[in-house]
C-alpha positions, 0 to 999 in steps of 0.5 A, spaced: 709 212 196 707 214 188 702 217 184 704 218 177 698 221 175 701 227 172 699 233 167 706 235 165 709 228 161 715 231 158 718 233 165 715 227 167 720 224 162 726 228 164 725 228 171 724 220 171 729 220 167 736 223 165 735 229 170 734 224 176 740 220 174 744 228 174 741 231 181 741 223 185 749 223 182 750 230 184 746 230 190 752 231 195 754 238 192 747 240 191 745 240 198 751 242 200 752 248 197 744 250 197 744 248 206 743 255 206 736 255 202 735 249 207 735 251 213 732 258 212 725 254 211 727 250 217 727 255 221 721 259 217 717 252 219 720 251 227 718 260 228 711 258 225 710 252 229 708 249 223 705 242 225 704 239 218 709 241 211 708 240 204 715 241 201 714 241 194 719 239 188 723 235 193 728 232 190 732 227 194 729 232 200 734 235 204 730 240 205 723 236 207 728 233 212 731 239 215 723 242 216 722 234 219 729 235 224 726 241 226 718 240 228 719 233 230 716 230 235 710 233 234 710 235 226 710 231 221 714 234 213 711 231 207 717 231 200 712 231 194 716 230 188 715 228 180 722 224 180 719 217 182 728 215 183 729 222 186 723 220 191 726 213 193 734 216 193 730 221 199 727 215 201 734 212 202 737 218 205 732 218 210 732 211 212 740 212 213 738 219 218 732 216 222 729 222 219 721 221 220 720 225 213 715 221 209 715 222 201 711 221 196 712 221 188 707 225 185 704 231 181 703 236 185 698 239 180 694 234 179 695 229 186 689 228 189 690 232 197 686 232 202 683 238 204 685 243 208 692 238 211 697 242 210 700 249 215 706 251 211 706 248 204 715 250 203 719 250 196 726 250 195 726 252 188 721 246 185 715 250 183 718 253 176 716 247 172 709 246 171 705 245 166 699 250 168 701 253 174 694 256 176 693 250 176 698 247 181 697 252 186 691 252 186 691 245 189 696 246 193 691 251 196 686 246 196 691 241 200 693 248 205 688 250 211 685 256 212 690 262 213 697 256 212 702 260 210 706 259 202 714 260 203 718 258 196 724 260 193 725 261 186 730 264 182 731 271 179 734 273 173 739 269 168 742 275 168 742 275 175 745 269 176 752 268 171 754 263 175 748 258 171 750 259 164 757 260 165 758 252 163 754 253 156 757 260 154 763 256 154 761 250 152 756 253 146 762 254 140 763 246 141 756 244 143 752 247 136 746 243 140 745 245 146 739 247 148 736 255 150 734 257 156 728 259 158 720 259 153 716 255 158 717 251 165 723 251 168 729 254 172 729 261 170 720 260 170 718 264 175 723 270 174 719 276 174 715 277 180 709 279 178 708 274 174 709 270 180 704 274 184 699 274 178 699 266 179 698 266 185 693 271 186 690 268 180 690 260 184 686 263 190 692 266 194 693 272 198 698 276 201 702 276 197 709 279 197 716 277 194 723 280 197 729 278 193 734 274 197 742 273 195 745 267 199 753 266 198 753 257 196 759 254 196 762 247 195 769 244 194 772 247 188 775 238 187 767 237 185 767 241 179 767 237 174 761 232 178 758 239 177 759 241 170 758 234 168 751 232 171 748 239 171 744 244 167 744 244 159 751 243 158 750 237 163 744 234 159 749 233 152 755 231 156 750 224 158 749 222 152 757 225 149 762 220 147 769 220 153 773 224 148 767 230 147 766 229 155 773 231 157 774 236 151 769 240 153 770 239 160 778 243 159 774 248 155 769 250 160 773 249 167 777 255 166 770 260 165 769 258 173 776 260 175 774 267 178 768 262 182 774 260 185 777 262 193 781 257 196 778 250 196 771 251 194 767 254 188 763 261 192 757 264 188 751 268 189 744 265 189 739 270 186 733 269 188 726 270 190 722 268 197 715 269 195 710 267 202 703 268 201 697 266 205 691 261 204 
């Protein structure tokens, strides 16, 4: 299902295209490295007795069919996503699952919900890309029943999170146009707790709090250069570099990642935010 009407057309054109072309091609390495954060709100969802979930910024919806696994027969989870591709991926993943998650492709700042259809309205790192995020949370509150709770994970600092720049502070000297984290929607958006709290308090939420979260994420070490070539700034230049700039940067950047490694598997610590507030 879609509905494309949206109020962020430059994100609209990333996750329309090249970024859903990155995340549908790394989608193995993400949702096993970030199961932790999966099954974190699935638990959340199956301890509230959730019956109807919103999981917003989807992606290709482990998550929304982890929430679906857990509440079903009785609930029912919804994945809302802007990427149309990544929401026909889920849709796929599904099918081959027999999951009973449903998907929609669509703003979730300008989607027209129902009023008041929602318990539990969840986010595994989906909500920093938004063009007026009052806005878009205060539909999200327009869609939550009265007293439906918010869970949403977003990321800490860029400090916080060496682990999300070592590829461009290698690949920086061989990459002169790279692009600059932060200024505007994107990973590290939501950052500063307060400032998530004013736009919540400001969209109508209560309740509101924020507790850090460190999850040790992991996935085999064999699957670097998947990673590395698809993902974050470095990744959004290698699509459109040449085979010979590719692997020059590759070598380069793989030996920043060496003190990731242990064993088999690239180990990291994912700083974040679990920020829940009430409707």
């Amino acid at each position: 299902m879609s509905d494309m009407n949206t109020a962020n057309p430059d994100m609209a054109a990333l996750w329309n295209g090249p970024g859903a072309r990155s995340w549908i091609a790394a989608q193995a390495v993400l949702d096993q490295a970030f199961h932790g954060f999966e099954a974190l709100l699935a638990d959340m969802a199956a301890e509230a007795g959730a019956r109807a979930v919103l999981d917003v910024g989807c992606g290709t919806g482990a998550t929304t069919r982890a929430i679906a696994r857990r509440i079903a027969p009785d609930g029912t989870a919804l994945g809302l996503d802007l990427s149309a591709p990544m929401i026909g991926h889920a849709e796929k993943l599904a099918e081959m699952e027999g999951s009973p998650a449903r998907f929609l492709a669509g703003d979730a700042q300008t989607h027209n919900f129902p009023a008041a259809g929602f318990d539990l309205i969840v986010s595994r790192f989906g909500v920093m890309f938004f063009s007026g995020p009052v806005d878009a949370f205060a539909n999200l509150r327009h869609a939550a029943k009265p007293g439906a709770a918010l869970a949403m994970l977003s990321w800490r600092s860029i400090e916080e999170n060496p682990f999300m720049t070592v590829a461009e502070r290698a690949a920086a000297p061989l990459l002169p146009d790279l692009p600059k984290r932060g200024g505007g929607p994107g990973q590290f958006a939501f950052a500063d707790r307060e400032h998530v709290h004013g736009i919540l308090n400001a969209a109508g939420w209560t309740d509101i709090s924020s507790d850090a979260l460190d999850m040790r994420c992991a996935f085999p070490a064999e699957a670097l250069d998947t990673y590395l070539s698809l993902m974050g700034p470095v990744g959004q230049l290698l699509a459109k570099s040449d085979d010979a700039t590719r692997d020059r940067v590759l070598s380069a950047i793989r030996d920043g990642f060496s003190e990731y490694i242990s064993g088999p598997d690239i180990q990291f610590t994912a700083a974040c935010w679990l920020t829940r507030a009430t409707a």
